[in-house]
C-alpha distance (Angstrom), angle and dihedral (degrees) to the residues before:
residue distance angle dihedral
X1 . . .
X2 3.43 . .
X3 2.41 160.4 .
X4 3.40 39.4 -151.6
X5 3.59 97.6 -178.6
X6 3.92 87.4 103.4
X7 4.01 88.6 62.6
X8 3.94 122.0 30.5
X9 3.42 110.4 -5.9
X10 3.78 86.3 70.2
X11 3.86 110.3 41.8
X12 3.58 100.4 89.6
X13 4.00 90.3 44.7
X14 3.96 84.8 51.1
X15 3.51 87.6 49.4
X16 4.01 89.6 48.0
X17 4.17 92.2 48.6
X18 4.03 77.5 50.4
X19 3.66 97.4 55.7
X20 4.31 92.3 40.5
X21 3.81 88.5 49.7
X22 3.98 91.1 47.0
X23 4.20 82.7 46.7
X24 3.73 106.5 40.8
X25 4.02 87.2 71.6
X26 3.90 89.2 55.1
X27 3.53 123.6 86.7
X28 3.53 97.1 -144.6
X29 3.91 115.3 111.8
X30 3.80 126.8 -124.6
X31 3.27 127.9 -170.9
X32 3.72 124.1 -111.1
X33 3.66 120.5 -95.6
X34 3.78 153.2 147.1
X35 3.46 109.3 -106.8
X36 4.27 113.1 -162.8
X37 4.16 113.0 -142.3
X38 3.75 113.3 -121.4
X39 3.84 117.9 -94.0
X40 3.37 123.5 -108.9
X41 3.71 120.2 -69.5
X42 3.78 95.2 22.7
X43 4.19 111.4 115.9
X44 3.91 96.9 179.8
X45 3.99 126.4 118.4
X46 3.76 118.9 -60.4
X47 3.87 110.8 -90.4
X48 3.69 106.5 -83.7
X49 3.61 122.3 -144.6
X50 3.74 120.1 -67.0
X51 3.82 134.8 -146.6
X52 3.64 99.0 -94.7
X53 4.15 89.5 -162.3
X54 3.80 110.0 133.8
X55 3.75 109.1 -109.3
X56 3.57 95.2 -170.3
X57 3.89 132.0 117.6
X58 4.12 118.1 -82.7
X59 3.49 120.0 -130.8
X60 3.60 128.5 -131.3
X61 4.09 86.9 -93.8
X62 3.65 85.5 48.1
X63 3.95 101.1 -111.3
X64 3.69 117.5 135.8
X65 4.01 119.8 -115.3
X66 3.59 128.3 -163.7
X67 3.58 120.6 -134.3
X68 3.81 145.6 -167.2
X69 3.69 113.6 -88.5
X70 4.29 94.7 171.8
X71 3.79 133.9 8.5
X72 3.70 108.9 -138.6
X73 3.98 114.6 -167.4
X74 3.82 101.3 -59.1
X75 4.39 85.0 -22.4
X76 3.29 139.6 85.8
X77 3.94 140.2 -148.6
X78 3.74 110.1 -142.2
X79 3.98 129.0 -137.0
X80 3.80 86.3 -120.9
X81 3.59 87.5 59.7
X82 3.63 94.5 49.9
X83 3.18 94.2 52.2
X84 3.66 103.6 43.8
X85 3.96 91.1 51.7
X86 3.89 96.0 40.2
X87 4.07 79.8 57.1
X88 3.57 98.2 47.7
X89 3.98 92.5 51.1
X90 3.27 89.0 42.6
X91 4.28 92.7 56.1
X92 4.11 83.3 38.1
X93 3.85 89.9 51.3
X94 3.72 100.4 51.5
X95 3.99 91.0 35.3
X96 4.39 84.4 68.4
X97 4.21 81.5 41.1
X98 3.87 85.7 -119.2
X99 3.76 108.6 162.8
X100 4.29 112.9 -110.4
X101 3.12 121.7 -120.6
X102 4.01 131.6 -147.8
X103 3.51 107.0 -36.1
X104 3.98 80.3 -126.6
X105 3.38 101.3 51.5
X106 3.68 91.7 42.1
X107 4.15 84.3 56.3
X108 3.73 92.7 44.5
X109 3.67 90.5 58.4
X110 3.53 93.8 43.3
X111 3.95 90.2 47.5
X112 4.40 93.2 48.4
X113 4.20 82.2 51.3
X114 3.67 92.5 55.4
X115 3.38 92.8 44.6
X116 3.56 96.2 49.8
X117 3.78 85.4 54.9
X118 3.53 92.6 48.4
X119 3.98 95.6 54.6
X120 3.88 91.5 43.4
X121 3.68 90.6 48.8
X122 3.85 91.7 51.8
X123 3.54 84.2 49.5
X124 3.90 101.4 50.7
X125 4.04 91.3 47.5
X126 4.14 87.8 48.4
X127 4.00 82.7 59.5
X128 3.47 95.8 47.1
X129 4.16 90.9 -117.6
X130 4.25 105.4 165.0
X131 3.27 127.6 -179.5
X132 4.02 114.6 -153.6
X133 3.93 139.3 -134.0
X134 3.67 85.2 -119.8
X135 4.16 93.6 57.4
X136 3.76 94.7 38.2
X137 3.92 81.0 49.5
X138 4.57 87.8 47.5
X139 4.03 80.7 54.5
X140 3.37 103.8 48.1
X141 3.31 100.2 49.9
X142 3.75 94.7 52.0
X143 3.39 87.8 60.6
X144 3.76 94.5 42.0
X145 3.90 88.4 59.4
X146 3.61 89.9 45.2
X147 3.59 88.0 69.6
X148 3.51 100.4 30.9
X149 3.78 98.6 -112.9
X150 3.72 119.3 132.9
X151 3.86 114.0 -121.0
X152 3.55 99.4 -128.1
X153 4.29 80.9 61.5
X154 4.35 97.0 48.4
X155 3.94 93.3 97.7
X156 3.75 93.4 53.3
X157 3.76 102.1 33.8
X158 4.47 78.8 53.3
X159 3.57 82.6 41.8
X160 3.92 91.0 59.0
X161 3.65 90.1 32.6
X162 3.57 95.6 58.2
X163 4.00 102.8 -104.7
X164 3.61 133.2 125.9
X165 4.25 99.0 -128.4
X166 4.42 87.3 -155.7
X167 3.82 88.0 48.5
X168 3.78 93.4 48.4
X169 3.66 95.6 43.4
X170 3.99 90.2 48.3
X171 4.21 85.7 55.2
X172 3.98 87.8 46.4
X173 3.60 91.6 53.3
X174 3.77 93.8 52.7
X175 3.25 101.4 38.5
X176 3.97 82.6 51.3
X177 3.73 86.4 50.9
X178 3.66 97.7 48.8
X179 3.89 93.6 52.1
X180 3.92 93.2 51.2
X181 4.03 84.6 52.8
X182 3.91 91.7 48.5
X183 3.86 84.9 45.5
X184 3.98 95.8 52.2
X185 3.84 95.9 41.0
X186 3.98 99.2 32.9
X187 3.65 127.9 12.6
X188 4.17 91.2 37.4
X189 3.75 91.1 59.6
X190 3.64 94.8 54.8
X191 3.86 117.6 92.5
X192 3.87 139.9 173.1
X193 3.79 140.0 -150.8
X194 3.23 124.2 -144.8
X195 3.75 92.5 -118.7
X196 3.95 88.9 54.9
X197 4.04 85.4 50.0
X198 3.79 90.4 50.4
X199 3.94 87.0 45.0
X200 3.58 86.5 56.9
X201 3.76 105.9 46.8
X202 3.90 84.2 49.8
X203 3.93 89.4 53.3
X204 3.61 93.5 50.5
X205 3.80 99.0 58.7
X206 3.53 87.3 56.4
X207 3.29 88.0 47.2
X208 4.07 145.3 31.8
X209 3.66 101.7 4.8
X210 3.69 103.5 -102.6
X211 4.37 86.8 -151.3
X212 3.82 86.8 58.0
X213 3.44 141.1 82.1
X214 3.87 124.2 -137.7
X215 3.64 124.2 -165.8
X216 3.74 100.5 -156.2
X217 4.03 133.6 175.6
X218 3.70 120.6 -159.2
X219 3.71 142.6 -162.7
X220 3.59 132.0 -159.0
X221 3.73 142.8 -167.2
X222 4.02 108.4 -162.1
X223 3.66 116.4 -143.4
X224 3.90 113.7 -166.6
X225 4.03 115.7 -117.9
X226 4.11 90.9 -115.1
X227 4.04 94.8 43.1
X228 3.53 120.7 147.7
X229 3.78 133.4 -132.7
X230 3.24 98.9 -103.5
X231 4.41 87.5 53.5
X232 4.33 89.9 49.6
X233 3.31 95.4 56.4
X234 3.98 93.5 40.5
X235 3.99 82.9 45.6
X236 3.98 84.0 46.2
X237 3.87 99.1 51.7
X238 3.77 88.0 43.6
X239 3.67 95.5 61.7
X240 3.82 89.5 41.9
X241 3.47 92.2 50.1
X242 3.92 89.1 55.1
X243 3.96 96.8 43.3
X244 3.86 95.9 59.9
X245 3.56 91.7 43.2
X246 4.07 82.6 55.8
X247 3.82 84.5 45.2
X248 3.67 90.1 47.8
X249 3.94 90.1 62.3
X250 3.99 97.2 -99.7
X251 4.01 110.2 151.0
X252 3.92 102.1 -94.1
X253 3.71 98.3 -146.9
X254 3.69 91.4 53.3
X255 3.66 86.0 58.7
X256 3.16 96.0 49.9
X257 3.39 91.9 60.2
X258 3.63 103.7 47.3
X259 4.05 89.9 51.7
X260 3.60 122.9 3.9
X261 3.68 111.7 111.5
X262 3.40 96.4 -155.2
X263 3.90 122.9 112.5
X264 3.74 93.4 -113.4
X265 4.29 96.4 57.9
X266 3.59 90.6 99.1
X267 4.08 89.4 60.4
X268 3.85 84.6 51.1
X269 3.94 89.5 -93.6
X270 4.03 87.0 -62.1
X271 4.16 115.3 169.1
X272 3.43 91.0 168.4
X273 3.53 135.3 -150.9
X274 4.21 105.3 -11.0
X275 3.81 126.0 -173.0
X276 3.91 103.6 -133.2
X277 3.43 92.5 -106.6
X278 3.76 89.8 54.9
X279 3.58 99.0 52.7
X280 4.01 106.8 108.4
X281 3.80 108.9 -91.9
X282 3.77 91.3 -121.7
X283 4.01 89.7 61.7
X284 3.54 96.2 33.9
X285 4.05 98.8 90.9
X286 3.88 90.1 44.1
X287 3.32 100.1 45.5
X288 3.68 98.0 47.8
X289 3.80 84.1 59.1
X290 3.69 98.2 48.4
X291 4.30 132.0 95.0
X292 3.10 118.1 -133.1
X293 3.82 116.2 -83.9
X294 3.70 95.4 24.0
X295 3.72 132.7 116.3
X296 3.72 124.8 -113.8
X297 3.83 117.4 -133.3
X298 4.24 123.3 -103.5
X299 3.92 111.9 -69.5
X300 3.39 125.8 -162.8
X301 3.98 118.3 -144.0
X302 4.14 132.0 160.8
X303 4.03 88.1 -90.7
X304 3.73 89.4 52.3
X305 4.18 141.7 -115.0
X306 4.00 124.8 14.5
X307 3.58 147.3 -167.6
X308 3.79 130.3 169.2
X309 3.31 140.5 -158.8
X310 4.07 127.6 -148.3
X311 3.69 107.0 -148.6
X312 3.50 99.4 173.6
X313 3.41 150.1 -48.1
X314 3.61 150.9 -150.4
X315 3.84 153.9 -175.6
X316 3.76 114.1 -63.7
X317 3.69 126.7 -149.8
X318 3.95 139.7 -65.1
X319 3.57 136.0 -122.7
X320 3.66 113.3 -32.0
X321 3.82 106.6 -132.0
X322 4.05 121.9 -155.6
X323 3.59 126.0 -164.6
X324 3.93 105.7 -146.5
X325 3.71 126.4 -163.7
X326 4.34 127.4 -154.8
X327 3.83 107.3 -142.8
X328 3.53 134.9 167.7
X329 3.76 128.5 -171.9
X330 3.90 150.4 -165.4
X331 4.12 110.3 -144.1
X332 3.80 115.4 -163.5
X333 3.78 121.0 -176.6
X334 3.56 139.8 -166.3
X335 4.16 136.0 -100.7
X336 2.82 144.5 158.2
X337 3.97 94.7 -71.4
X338 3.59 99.0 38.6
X339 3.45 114.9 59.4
X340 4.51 123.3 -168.0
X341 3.82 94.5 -90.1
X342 4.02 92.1 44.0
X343 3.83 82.9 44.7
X344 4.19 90.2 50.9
X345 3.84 89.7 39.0
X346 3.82 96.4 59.9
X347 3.68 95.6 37.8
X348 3.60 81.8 61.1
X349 3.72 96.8 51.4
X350 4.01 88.7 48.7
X351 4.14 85.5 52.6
X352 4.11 89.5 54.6
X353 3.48 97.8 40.3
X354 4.38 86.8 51.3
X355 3.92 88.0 43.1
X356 3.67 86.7 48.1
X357 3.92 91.4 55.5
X358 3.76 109.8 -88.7
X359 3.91 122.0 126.9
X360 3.46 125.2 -83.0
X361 3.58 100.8 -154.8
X362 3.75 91.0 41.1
X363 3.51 90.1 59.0
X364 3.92 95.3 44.4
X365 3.78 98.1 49.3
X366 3.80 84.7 53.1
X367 3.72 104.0 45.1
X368 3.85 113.1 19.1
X369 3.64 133.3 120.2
X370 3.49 101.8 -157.8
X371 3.74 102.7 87.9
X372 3.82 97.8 -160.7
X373 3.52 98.2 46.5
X374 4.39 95.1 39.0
X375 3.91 98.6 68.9
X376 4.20 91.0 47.4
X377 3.96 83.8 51.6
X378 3.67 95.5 -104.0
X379 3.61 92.0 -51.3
X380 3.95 114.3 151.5
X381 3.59 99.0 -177.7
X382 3.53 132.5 -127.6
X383 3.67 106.7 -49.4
X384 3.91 142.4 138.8
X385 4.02 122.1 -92.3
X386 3.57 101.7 -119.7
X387 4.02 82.1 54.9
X388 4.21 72.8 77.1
X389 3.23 131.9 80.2
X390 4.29 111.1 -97.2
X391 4.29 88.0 -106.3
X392 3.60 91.0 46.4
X393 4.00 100.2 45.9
X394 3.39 90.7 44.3
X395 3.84 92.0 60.2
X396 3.72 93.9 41.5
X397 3.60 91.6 49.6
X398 4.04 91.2 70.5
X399 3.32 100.0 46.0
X400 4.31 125.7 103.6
X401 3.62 119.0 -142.5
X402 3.59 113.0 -65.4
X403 3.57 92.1 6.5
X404 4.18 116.8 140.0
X405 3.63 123.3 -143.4
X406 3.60 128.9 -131.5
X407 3.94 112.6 -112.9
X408 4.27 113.7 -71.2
X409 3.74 132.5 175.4
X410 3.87 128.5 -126.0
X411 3.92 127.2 162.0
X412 3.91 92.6 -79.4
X413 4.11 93.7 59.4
X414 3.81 129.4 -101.0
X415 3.82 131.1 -22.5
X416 3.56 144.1 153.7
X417 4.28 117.1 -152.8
X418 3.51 124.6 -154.9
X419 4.16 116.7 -149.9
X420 3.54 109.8 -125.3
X421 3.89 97.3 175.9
X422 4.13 150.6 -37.9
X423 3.41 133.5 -127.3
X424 3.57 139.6 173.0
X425 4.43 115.6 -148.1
X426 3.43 137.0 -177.5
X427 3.82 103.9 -105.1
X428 3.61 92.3 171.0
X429 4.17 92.0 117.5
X430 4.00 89.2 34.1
X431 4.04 87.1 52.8
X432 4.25 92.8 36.1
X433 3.80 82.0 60.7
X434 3.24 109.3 39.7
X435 3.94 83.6 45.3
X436 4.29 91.3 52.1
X437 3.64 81.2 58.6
X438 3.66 110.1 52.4
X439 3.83 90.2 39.1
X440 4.36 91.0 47.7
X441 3.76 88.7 57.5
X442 3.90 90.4 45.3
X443 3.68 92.9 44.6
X444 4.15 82.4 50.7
X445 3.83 99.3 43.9
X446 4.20 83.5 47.5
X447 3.68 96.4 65.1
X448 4.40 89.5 29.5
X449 4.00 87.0 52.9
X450 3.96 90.0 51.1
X451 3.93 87.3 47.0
X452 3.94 89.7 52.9
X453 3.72 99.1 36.2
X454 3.98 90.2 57.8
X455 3.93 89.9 41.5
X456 3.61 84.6 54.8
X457 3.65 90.2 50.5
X458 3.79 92.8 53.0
X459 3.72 96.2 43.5
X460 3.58 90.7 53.2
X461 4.25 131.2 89.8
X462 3.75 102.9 -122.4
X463 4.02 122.1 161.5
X464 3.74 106.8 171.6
X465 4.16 111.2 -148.4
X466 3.70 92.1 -162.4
């Protein structure tokens, strides 16, 4: 999770800068449009551009207005809005040839997103939450160089591609902002023992096969934590209702979007393409068992009422493979006595004097700034480069077994590294666990963030004017 602004958050705008770099060398025109990244979760098609024609009410004089559609708290979502997303999903929808639904329910989903985004980004100004020019900047230029276009050249390649750049960055920056609230009030809170992890890893070779990949969709009816009776078995009959229509051959995703509550219906309840041990640990068991194309049966979680869907799914990867290097080091810093080229200078006098036959480690232990590294002789272990700073790998990189560097610079002062050795392991069980974990806590702050996102939704004033 990111900072997860280098994962999810990003796809569908990646997808977007995709589709603009794929149009700016057309000559067909578009026209010009803000185009809102995908929320998190979602793995459908980049938006797609949207009939920009104002669907508000004329005046008497014939101008169009915009009105109100919901009050939100002390906010509002406009019709403009309203329309201009409903559009979008619609364009997105038909793009993955997913059938539409009602043209109201399709606009009541799109409505219950924007108010979602609304209340959370009330909720992220009230706690002061910012996001910066400089980390807008950090995301667009990953995506930039995802697509090989130079940063300097994004508002014209939109330009060409039919995007507004101010408009685009505006939707970065809150979708930014609404991640870094989901991250403080969700994903932070969540924590794991090792014995859970181990529970987990035994679970999933029962289970979805953690060396496959699952492309899953998912629908959801939310039941509130305080419901009554009378609302679990309305919840109940809901999601019945909407499994034997599934069974009965109706398109899934289009279901999905007409009821499912969770924050992937508009992407026609799409989770994409899951490793087995990413697959949420309350689908994990049933989807292990399923074909695919078939249906799972109704679970019951904390957020409320399930089905799945296995799409397909195929053959993960092998071994992962990790080429190790064993360094050691001698870190020097400046004061106010030693200055950078007294610093260089004697790191270059402790390179002779090893070259000339003295001990390394004798030498480190007795004269390095790096107090982890000093007592161990200057040993840093066995350990992968990008483990390293960029200045430091990059050094490293060039150097032959037990060859010494001459003195460099990094943020942390001077050093030269000798190469003691290179390896390459099988991490594959390292990586599997490490992987377990990252994907447990997701799988956790998925079914926590539907939890919050409908207590939001309850705590909230909302009075919608449609």
């Amino acid at each position: 999770m990111i900072s997860r602004t280098s994962g999810a958050l990003l796809c569908a705008s990646l997808l977007a800068l995709a589709q603009l770099s794929q149009a700016a060398s057309s000559s067909s025109t578009r026209s010009t449009t803000s185009r809102t990244p995908q929320t998190r979760g979602g793995t459908s098609a980049a938006p797609l551009p949207a009939d920009t024609t104002s669907h508000a009410a004329p005046t008497a004089a014939g101008t169009r207005i915009d009105r109100v559609v919901a009050v939100v708290n002390d906010g509002v979502v406009l019709e403009s809005e309203l329309n201009s997303q409903t559009d979008e999903f619609k364009a997105r929808l038909m793009a993955q040839k997913i059938p539409l639904p009602e043209e109201t329910a399709l606009r009541s989903q799109v409505l219950e997103r924007l108010i979602s985004e609304e209340i959370q980004a009330q909720r992220a100004d009230r706690a002061g939450i910012t996001i910066t020019d400089e980390q807008v900047n950090a995301a667009l230029e990953r995506m930039a160089k995802a697509q090989n276009i130079a940063f300097a050249d994004l508002p014209e390649a939109m330009a060409r591609g039919g995007y507004v750049y101010a408009d685009f960055r505006a939707n970065i920056r809150r979708q930014m902002q609404r991640e870094t609230l989901q991250d403080r009030d969700v994903v932070q809170r969540i924590s794991l023992t090792p014995r859970e992890l181990d529970q987990y890893i035994e679970r999933q070779k029962n289970s979805a096969n953690a060396d496959t990949e699952y492309n899953i969709s998912h629908i959801l009816v939310a039941v509130a934590q305080d419901a009554s009776g009378a609302e679990l078995n309305a919840a109940r009959k809901k999601i019945q209702s909407i499994a034997e229509r599934a069974a009965q051959g109706e398109s899934f995703s289009q279901l999905a979007v007409t009821f499912s509550d969770s924050q992937t219906a508009l992407e026609g309840g799409s989770l994409g393409w899951l490793k087995g041990s990413a697959v949420p640990t309350f689908l994990a068991d049933t989807i292990g068992r399923l074909k695919a194309g078939e249906t799972s049966t109704i679970i019951q979680t904390a957020s409320g009422f399930h089905i799945a869907r296995l799409n397909e799914t195929r053959a993960g990867s092998g071994p992962v493979m990790v080429q190790q290097v064993h360094l050691r080091h001698i870190l020097l810093k400046t004061n106010e006595v030693m200055d950078n080229a007294l610093v260089e200078q004697k790191l270059f006098d402790f390179r002779n004097k090893i070259l000339a036959g003295e001990d390394f480690g004798v030498i480190a232990r007795a004269s390095s700034d790096d107090p982890g590294s000093a007592v161990q002789g200057g040993d840093l272990s066995w350990m992968t480069l990008d483990a390293f700073t960029p200045e430091f790998a990059k050094v490293a990189a060039t150097l032959k077994d037990n060859e010494i560097s001459k003195p460099f610079r990094t943020s942390f002062g001077w050093h030269i590294v000798q190469m003691l050795g290179q390896r390459t392991i099988d991490n594959t069980e390292n990586a599997a666990r490490e992987q377990a974990a990252l994907q447990l806590r997701d799988s956790r702050a998925a079914e926590a963030l539907e939890i919050w996102l409908q207590q939001q939704r309850d705590e909230a004033y909302v009075e919608i004017l449609l």
